[in-house]
C-alpha atoms as an extended CHARMM CRD file, in Angstrom:
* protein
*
       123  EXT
         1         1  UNK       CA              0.0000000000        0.0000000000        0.0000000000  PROA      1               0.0000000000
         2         2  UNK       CA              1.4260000000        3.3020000000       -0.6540000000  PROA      2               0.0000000000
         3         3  UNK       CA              2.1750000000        5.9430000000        1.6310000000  PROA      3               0.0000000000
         4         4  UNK       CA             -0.2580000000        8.3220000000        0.2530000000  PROA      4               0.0000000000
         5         5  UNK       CA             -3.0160000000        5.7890000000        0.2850000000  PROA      5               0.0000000000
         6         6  UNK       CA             -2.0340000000        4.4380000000        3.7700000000  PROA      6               0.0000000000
         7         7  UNK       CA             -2.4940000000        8.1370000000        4.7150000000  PROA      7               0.0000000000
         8         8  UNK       CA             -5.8820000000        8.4190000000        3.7100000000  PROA      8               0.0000000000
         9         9  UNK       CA             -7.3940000000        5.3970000000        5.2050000000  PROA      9               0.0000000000
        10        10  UNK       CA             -6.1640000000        6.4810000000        8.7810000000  PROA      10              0.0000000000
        11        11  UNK       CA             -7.0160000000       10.0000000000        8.3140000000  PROA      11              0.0000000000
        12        12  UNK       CA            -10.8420000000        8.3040000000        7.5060000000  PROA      12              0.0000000000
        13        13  UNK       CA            -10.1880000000        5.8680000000       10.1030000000  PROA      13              0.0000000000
        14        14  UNK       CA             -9.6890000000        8.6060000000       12.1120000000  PROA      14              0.0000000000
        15        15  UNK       CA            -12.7050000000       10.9900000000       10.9400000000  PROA      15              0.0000000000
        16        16  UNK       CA            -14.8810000000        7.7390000000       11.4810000000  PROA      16              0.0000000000
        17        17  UNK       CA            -13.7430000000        6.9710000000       15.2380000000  PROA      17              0.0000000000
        18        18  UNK       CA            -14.0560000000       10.9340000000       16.3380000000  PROA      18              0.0000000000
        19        19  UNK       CA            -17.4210000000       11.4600000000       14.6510000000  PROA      19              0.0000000000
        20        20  UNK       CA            -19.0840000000        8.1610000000       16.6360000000  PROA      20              0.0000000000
        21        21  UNK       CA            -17.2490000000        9.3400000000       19.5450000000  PROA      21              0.0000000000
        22        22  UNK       CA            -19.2920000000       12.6730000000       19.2670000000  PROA      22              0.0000000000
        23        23  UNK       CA            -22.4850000000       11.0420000000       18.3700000000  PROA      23              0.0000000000
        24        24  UNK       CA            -22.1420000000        9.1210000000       21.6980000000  PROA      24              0.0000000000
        25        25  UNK       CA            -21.4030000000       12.0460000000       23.9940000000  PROA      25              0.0000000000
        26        26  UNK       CA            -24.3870000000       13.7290000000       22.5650000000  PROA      26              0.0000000000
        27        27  UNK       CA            -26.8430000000       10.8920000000       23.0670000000  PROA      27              0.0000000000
        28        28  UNK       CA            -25.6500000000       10.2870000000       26.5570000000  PROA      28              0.0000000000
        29        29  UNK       CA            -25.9770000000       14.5950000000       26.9560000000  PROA      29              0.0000000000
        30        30  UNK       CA            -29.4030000000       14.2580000000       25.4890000000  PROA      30              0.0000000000
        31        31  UNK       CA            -30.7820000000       11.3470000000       27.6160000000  PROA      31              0.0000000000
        32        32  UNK       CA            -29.5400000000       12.6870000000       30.7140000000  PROA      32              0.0000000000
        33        33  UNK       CA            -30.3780000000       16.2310000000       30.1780000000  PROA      33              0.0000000000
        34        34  UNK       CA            -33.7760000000       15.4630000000       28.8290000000  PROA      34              0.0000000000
        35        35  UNK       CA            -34.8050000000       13.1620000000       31.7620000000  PROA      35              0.0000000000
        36        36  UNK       CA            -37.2030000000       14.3680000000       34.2570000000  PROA      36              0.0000000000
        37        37  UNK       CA            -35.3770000000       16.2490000000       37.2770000000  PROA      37              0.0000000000
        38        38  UNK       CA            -38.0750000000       16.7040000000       39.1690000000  PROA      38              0.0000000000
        39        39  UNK       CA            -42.0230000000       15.9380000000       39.8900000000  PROA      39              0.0000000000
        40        40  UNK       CA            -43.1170000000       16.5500000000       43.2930000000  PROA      40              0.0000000000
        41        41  UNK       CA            -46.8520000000       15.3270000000       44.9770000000  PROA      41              0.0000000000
        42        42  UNK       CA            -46.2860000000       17.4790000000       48.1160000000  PROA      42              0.0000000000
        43        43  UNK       CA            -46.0620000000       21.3130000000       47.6770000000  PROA      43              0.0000000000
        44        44  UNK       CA            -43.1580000000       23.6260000000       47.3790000000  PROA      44              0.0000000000
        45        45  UNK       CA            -40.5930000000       20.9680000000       47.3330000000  PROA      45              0.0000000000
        46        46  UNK       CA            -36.6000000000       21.3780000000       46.3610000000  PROA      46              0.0000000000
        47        47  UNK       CA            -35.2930000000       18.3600000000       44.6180000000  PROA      47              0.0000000000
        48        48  UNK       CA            -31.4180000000       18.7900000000       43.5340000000  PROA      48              0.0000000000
        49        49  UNK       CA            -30.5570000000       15.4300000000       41.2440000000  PROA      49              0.0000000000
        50        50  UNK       CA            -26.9310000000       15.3790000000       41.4960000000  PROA      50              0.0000000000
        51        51  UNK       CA            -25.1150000000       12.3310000000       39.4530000000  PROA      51              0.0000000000
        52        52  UNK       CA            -25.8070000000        9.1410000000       41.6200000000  PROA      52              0.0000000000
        53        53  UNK       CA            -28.2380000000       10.5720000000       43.9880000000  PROA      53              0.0000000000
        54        54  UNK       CA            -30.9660000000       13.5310000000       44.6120000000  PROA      54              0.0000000000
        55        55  UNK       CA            -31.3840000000       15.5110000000       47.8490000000  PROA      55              0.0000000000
        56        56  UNK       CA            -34.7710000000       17.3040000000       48.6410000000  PROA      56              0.0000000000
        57        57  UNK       CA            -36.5290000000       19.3640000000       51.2140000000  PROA      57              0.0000000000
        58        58  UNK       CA            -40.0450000000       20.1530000000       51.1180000000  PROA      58              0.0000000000
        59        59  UNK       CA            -41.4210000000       23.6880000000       52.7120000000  PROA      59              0.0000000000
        60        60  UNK       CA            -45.3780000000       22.9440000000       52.3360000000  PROA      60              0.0000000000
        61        61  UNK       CA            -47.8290000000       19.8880000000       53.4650000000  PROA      61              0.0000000000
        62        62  UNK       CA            -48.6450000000       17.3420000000       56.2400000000  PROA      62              0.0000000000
        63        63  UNK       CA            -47.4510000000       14.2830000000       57.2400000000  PROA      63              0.0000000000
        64        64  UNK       CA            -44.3060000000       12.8620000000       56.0660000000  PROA      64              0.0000000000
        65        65  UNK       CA            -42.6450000000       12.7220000000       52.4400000000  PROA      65              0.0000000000
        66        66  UNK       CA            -40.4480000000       10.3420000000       50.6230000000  PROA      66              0.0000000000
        67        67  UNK       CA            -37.5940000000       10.7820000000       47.6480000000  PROA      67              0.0000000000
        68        68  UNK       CA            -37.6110000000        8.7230000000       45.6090000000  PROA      68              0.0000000000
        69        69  UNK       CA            -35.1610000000        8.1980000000       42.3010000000  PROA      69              0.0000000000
        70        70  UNK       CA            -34.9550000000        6.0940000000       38.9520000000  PROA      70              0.0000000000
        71        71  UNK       CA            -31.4180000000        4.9740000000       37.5810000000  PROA      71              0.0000000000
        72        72  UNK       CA            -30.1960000000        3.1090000000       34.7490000000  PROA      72              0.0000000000
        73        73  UNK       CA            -26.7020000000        1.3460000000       35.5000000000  PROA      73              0.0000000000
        74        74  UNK       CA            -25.4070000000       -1.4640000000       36.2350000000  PROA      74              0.0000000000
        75        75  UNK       CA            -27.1740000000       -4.0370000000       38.7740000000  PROA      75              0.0000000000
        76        76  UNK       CA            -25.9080000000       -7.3300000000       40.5200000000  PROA      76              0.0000000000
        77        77  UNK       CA            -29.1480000000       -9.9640000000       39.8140000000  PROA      77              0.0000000000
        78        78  UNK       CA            -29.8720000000      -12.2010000000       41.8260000000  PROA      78              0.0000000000
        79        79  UNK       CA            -29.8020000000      -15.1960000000       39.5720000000  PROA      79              0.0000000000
        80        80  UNK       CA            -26.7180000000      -16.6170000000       37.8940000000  PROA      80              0.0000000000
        81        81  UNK       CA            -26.6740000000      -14.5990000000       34.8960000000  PROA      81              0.0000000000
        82        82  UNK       CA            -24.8990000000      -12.1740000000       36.5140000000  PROA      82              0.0000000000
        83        83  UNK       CA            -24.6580000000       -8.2940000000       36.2950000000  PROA      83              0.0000000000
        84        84  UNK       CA            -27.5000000000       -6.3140000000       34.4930000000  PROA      84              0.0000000000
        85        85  UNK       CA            -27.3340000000       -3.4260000000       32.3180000000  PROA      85              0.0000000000
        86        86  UNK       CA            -30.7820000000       -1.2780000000       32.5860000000  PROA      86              0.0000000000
        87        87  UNK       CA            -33.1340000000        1.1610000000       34.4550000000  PROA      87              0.0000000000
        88        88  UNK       CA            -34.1810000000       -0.2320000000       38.2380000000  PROA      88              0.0000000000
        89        89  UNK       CA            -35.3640000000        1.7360000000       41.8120000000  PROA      89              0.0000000000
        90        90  UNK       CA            -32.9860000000        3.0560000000       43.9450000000  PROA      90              0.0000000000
        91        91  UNK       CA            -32.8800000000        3.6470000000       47.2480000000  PROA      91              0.0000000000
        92        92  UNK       CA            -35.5290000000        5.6220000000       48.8190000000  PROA      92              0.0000000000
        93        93  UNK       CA            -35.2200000000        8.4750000000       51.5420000000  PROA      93              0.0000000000
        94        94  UNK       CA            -36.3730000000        7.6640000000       54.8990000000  PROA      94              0.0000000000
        95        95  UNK       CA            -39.3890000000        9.2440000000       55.5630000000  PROA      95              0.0000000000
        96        96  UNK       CA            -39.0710000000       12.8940000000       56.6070000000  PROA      96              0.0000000000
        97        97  UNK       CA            -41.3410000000       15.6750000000       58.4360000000  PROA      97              0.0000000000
        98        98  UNK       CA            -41.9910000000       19.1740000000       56.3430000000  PROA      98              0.0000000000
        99        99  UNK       CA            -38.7450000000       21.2930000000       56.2090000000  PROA      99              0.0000000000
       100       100  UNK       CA            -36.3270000000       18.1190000000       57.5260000000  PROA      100             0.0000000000
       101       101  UNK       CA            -33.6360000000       16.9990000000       54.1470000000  PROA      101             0.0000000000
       102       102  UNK       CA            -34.2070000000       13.9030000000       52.5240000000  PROA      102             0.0000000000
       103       103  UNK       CA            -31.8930000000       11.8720000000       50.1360000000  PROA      103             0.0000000000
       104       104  UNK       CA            -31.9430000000        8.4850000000       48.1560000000  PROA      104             0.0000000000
       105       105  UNK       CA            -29.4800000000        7.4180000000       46.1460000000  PROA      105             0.0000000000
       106       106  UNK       CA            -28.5440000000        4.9570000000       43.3400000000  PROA      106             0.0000000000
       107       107  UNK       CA            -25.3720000000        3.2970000000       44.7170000000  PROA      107             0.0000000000
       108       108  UNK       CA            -26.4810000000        0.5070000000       46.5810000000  PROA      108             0.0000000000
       109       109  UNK       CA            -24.4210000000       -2.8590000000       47.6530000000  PROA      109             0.0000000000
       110       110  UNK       CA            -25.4770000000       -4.2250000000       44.4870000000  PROA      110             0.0000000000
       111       111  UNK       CA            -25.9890000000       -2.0650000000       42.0100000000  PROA      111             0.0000000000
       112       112  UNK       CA            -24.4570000000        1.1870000000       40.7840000000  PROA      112             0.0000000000
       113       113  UNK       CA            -25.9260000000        4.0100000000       38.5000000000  PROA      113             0.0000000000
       114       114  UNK       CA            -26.8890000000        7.4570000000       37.1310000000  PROA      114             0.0000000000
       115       115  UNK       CA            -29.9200000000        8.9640000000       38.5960000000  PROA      115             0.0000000000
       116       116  UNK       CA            -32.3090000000        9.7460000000       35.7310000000  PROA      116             0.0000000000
       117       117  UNK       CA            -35.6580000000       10.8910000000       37.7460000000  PROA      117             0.0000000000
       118       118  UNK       CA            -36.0710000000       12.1380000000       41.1240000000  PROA      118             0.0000000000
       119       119  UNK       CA            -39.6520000000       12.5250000000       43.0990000000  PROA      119             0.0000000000
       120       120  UNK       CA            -41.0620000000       13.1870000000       45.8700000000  PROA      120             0.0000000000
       121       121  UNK       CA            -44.1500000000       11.3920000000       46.8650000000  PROA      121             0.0000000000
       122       122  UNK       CA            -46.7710000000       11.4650000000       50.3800000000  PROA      122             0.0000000000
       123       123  UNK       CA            -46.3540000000        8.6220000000       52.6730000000  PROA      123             0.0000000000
């Protein structure tokens, strides 16, 4: 092969291997970005979704309130099969009074992910 050939098939090699790279930072930027941040039941609540977890405090209502978050990761199944790639629960807050902080999280013992959706529902 020559040298001026050899140099075009790397620079498309090359053009090929940045432009997927791009296309995959975009679609990761797009699902996380596009994914809900926040509902809340309860009035006048604060969620903040950081990476792997949320953090909430709610300023109006009665009773007690849960957070609760989505992920997709990675999680350990229970059967022999092993790891699984996909969306699953993670953990919720405990449940908190009006104006006390609340967190849940998606790292867990056996499973680790991005949170994708964060909530905060009435208990």
């Amino acid at each position: 092969m020559s040298e001026r050939k050899r140099g075009r098939v790397v620079r498309t090699l090359l053009r090929r291997t940045i432009g997927v790279g791009c296309l995959l930072v975009l679609t990761c930027g797009m699902v996380i970005g596009n994914a809900n941040a926040a509902a809340a039941d309860p009035g006048a609540c604060f969620i903040d979704r950081g990476v792997t977890d949320a953090i909430a405090r709610c300023h109006e209502g009665y009773g007690s309130s849960v957070l609760q978050v989505e992920c997709v990761g990675i999680s350990a199944a229970s059967s022999p099969d092993g790891p699984i790639f996909g969306h699953y629960s993670g953990t919720d807050s405990v449940p908190s009074a009006v104006g006390q902080p609340m967190r849940a999280s998606c790292m867990t013992s056996s499973a680790l992910g991005i949170t994708t959706r964060a909530f905060v529902s009435d208990t």
